[in-house]
Every structure is written in structure tokens, then in C-alpha cells.
N, C-alpha and C positions, 0 to 999 in steps of 0.2 A: 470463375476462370482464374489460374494463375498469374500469379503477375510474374510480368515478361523481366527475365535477368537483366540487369544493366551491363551494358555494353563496355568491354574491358578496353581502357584507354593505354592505351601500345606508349603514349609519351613518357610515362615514369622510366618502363623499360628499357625505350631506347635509352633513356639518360645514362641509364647504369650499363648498358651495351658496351663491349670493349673495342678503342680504335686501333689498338695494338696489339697483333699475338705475338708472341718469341717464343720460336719454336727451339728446343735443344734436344737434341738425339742422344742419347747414353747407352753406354754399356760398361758396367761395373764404376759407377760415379756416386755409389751412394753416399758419403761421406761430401763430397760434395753440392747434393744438393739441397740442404735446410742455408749453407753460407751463399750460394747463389741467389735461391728466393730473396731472401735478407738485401743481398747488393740489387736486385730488381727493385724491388721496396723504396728501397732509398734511394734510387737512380730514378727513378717514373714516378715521382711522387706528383702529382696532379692529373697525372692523364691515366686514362682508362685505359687497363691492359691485363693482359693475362697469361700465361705461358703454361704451352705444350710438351710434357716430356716425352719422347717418344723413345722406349726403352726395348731393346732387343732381347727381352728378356731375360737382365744380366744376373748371373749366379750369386752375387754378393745381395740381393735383394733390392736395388735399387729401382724397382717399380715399387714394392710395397713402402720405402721409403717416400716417396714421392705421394702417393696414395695417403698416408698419414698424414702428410701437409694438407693435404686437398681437402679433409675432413673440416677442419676449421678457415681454410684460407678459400672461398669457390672462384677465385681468381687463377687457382692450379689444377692442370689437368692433363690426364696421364693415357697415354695410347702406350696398350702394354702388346709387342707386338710375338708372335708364337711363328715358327719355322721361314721367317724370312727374316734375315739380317742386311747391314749396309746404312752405311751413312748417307749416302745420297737417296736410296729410296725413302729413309725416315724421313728425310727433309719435305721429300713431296707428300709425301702421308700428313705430315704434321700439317703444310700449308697448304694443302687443300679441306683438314680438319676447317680452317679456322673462315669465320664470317665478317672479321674484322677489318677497316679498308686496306690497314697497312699489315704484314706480313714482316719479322725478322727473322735473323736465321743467326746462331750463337754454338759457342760449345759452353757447355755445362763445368767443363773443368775451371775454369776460373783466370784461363787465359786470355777472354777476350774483354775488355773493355767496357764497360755497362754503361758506365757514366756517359758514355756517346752516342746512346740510344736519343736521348730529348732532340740533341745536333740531329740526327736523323731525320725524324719526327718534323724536326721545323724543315728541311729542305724539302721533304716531299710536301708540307702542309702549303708551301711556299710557290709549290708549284714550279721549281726547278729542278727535279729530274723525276725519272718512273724509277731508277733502281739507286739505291745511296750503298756505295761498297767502303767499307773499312779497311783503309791501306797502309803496310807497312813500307813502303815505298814514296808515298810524296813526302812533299817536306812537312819535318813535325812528326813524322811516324816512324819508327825502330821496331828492328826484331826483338831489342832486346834480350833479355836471358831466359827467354821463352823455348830459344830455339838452341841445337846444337850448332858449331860450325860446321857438319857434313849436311846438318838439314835446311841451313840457310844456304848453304853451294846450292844444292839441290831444288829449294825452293826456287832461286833467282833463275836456274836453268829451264827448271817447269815454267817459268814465267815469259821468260825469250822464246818461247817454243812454240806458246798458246798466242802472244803476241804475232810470231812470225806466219805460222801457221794458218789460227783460226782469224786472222784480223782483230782480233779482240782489244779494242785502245782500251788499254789497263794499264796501269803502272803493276797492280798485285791481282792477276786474273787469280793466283791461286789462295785467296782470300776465303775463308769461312764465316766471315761478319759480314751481315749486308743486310739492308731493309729493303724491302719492293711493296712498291701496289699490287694488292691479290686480285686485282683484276688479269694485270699482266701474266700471275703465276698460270691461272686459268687458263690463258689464251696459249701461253707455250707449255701445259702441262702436256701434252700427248706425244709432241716430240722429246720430250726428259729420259733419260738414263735411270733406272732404279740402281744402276751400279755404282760403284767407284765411290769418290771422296770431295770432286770437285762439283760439288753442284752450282754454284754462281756461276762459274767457268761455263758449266752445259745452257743455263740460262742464257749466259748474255750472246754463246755462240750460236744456240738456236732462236733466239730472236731476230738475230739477220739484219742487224743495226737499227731494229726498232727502239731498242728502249734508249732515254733520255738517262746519262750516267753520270752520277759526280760521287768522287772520291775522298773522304776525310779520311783524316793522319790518326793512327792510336799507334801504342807502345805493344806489343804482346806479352804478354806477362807469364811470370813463370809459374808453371803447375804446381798445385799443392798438396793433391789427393790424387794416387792412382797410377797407372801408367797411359803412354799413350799407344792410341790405336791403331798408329802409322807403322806399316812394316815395310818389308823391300817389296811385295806383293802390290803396294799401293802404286808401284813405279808402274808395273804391266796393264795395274786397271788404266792408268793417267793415258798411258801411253796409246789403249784402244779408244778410250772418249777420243784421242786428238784425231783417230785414223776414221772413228765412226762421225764424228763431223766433219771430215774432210770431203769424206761419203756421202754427206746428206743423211746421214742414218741411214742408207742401204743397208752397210753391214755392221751389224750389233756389236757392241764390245764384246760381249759373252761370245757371241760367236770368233773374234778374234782370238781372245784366251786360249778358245776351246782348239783352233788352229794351229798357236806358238805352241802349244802342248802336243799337238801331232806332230808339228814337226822335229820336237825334241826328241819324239817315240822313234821315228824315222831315225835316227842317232844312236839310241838304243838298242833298237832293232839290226844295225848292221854291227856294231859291238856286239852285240849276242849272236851271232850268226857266225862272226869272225873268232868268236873266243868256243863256241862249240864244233866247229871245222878242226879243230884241231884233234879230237878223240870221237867226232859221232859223223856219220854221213851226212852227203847234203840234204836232203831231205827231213829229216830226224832234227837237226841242226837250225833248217828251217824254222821247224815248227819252236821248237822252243826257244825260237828267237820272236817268234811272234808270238807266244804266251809273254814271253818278257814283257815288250813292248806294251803289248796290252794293259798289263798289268802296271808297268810304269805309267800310261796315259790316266789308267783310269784313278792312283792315287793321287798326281799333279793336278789332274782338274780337280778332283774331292776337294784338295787342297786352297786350289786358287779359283779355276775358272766356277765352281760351284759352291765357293766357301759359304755364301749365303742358304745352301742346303746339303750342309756337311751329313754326310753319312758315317756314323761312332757305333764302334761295337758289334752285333749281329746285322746290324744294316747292312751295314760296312761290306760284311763278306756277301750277303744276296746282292747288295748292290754289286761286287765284282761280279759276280755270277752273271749276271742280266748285261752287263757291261761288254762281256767274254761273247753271249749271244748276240748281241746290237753287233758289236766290230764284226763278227764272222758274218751276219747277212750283209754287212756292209762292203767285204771282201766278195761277196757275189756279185753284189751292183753295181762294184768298181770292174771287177774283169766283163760281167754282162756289158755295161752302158761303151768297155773299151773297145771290144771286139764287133760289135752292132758298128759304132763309129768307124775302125779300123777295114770294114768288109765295105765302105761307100768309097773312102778315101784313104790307101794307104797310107798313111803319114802314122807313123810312130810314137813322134809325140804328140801332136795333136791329140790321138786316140790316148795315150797315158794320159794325159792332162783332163783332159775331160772325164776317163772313168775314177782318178783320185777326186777330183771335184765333187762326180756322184757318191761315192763312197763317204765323203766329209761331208757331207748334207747330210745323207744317211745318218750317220754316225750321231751328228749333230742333234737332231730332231729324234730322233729314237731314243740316246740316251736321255733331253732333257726331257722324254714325258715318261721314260718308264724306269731310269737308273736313280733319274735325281728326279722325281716331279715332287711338286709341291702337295705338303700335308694337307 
């Protein structure tokens, strides 16, 4: 008879188990990130940790840079990610990756603070809070020259808003440095946003004043590699997180985007209606005021509301194409659903309000599974 294998003892392993993941999201940080590992290194030096890069697969190669650390360092580990983009979805990618008790969340560029991870580390170990947020705002913590003057205005106003708005006691709800218990991240992952840029912010306002919070002071430091990823676009995602928590998440950010961009079309559209009335008939005039618009809706969402599944090149044009069919069945649904409503109860608007509704659902739900759906 064989002799029976010895039974693998799990204790060496736990020992070398990591209590710490840091997760960093990148896109084009390769330069970056051999001098981050380095500041982790020597910032976590006794505790077990590890970090996640979760890279949107940036052109500059910064996954296979990351990938070449990992070969010698298995403390590094890379979620290389293909046709989904966004800093708030990597964030949930990455920490739901990780098995680790504690869970950070950092940027890779070199702005945020390392040496405050241990501080961290002890307050949760300590048993005084579930979420530790890194704040430029209490005392002891500076924007520093991290930030521009239009984007520390900016910041402070995103801050009074989320405060005002979502109830959020933060001194810096719009904060990107923060540890939590991965238990917690689990427990509110399903209500999370893969959108936008605030993910603490979606956290602490979809936990519904569950978590226990305390806030340390850091400096934000100025960048040293790269540009950043914050554009004016990040102002409309911010601005739908605060209206889809206001909502309960009823209605999606994405679907708000996809809204503000209708209604800009609607703007378009009577601009192109009024600048063709002057040489074509009305009808004629019409229509290619509704090609415009069309055509205006479907490259601002490309742009914005579906930048995480940008359509380049030959897509581009089948995606208008398909875009061009979606609005026109959608133009059926809205005058069908008006006219059904308008023959029970005459009211005019009532019945308009109701068949543009149906038409922007339409709209909505058609285009994301056949103009933009996922690879």
C-alpha cells in the first residue's frame, strides 16, 4: 500500500499571507511605477502586503512594466484590464481581487503619501474605525503643490456638495487615499458605481452611515511622471454619482450622462432646424436637423457618457450607423407610447412627457447593448 501524503500544514502559509493589499489604478504611469514599489518597500517595512496594479491598458506599456517587477518581487500583482476603462471600476476590481483583511486604495503617480499607510494600519488594527480616509483638509494636511489653484477651488466646492448633499461627515469626501476592512468593501460592493473618479465618496455614501470613519492629515504631493487624468468631463461623471445617490441608485450615472447629452441634442436640433428654414422646406429642414442631432448625441456620449467604451476608427462609423437605427425606433416609441397615453387622457403634456421618457429608455438600453456593448 502507498503511503498516505502528509497533510499540508496551512501555518507557514498563513504567515507569509498578506494583511495589506494597495490597490493603484493606472493608465500611462509606467515611469512611475518601479519608484512607487521602492516608496511601498520602505513605507511597509514589517508588515505583510502587497499591491495590485490595475491598469487600463495603458499605451505607454505600463502593465508590462509592472508585470516585470512581479517576476522577481510576488509581493506585485497586475490586473491587466481590456475594453473597460475608469478609475472607480478599477478600484472595485482591484479590491475585490484582494483576500487581504485590510484593503487601500492610492494613486500610482506619487502624489499620495505612503509613509501614512503604517498610521492607517494601526487605527484599523486598533479597532477605531472600518474606513481610515487620508485628508487634505483637517489639521496637519495641505493641498500643497499637488494641486492647481482652479483645481483646489474645485475640489473644496466638490467637497460642500457631497457634504451638503450626500450627508457625508468628511472634511475631504473627494479624497483618493483611504484604507478599509475588505469585509466592508464586500458588503457595499453591489451598490458601487463602476463610473466616475470618486470612489471613497460612492463608499461612505452608500454605506448609509455604517462605517466607523477617522481621518489623518497628509500633504498631496506634486506629480512627477505623466499627466493627470482629471479633465472637465470628470465634473459631469461627479456630478451624476451625487444625483444617482440622492436616488438611491434608482438612476445610474451613465444613464444621467446619457440624458445631459439628449438634452444638449434637443439644442442642436432646434439650431439645425432654424439655420435650414432659412433655404429648405420644413420638412426637408426637419429631417436634417434630426440627422444633426443625432449625430451630435451619438459623438458626446462616445465621448463622455461611454468613454469607458470609446468607439475609434471603423467602429466609430458602424457604431453611428446602429446609433442612427436605435434613435429612429426610438422616434416610434416616443410618438406610439404619446398618442396611446394622449387618446385615454387629453393632456398634451402629460402625453409628450411620457412618450420622450419612453423614447430615452429606448434610446438608452438599445444603444448600451448594441452601439456601445461590451467586447
Amino acid at each position: 500500500m502507498a503511503a498516505e501524503a502528509p497533510a499540508t500544514d496551512p501555518a507557514p502559509r498563513a504567515a507569509h499571507a498578506p494583511r495589506l493589499t494597495v490597490v493603484l489604478p493606472t493608465f500611462n504611469e509606467r515611469d512611475n511605477i518601479a519608484p512607487v514599489v521602492a516608496k511601498l518597500d520602505a513605507a511597509l517595512g514589517g508588515h505583510a502586503w502587497e499591491a495590485i496594479f490595475v491598469d487600463d491598458n495603458s499605451p505607454d506599456g505600463t502593465a508590462s512594466e509592472v508585470k516585470r517587477i512581479a517576476l522577481t518581487d510576488p509581493r506585485i500583482r497586475c490586473i491587466h484590464r481590456f475594453g473597460r476603462r475608469g478609475l472607480s471600476g478599477a478600484c472595485v476590481e482591484g479590491m475585490l481581487s484582494s483576500a487581504a483583511p485590510y484593503v487601500a486604495v492610492m494613486d500610482a503617480d506619487l502624489q499620495h503619501d505612503e509613509s501614512l499607510l503604517p498610521r492607517m494600519v494601526a487605527v484599523l488594527d486598533a479597532g477605531e474605525a472600518d474606513l481610515v480616509v487620508a485628508s487634505r483638509f483637517v489639521e496637519g494636511g495641505d493641498v500643497g503643490t499637488g494641486l492647481s489653484a482652479t483645481r483646489a477651488w474645485g475640489s473644496g466646492v466638490a467637497n460642500a456638495l457631497a457634504r451638503k448633499l450626500l450627508g457625508v461627515e468628511l472634511t475631504d469626501p473627494m479624497s483618493g487615499f483611504f484604507m478599509i476592512r475588505r469585509e466592508m468593501v464586500d458588503a457595499v460592493a453591489p451598490k458601487l458605481s463602476a463610473q466616475g473618479f470618486k470612489i471613497m465618496l460612492d463608499i461612505a455614501a452608500s454605506a448609509e452611515g455604517s462605517l466607523r470613519i477617522k481621518e489623518l492629515p497628509f500633504v498631496f504631493r506634486e506629480r512627477l511622471h505623466g499627466e493627470s487624468k482629471l479633465d472637465t468631463l470628470v465634473t459631469l461623471e461627479y456630478l451624476g454619482l451625487l444625483v444617482s445617490k440622492l436616488t438611491r441608485d434608482l438612476v445610474s450615472v451613465r444613464f444621467l450622462m446619457f440624458g445631459m447629452v439628449g438634452a444638449s441634442g434637443v439644442i442642436v436640433h432646434l439650431a439645425s432646424l432654424r439655420a435650414g428654414l432659412i433655404t429648405l422646406p420644413f420638412d426637408y429642414a426637419q429631417t436634417l436637423a434630426t440627422f444633426v442631432a443625432m449625430t451630435w448625441n451619438f459623438f458626446l456620449n462616445n465621448q463622455l457618457t461611454y468613454r469607458d467604451r470609446r468607439l475609434t476608427g471603423l467602429s466609430a462609423v458602424k457604431g453611428l450607423l446602429s446609433f442612427y437605427v436605435v434613435c429612429s425606433v426610438g422616434v416610434v416609441a416616443n410618438v406610439g407610447v404619446a398618442s396611446w397615453i394622449y387618446g385615454m387622457d387629453p393632456s398634451w403634456w402629460m402625453a409628450g412627457t411620457a412618450g420622450a421618457a419612453m423614447g430615452a429608455v429606448w434610446n438608452y438600453v438599445a444603444s448600451s447593448v448594441l452601439t456601445w456593448r461590451r467586447k
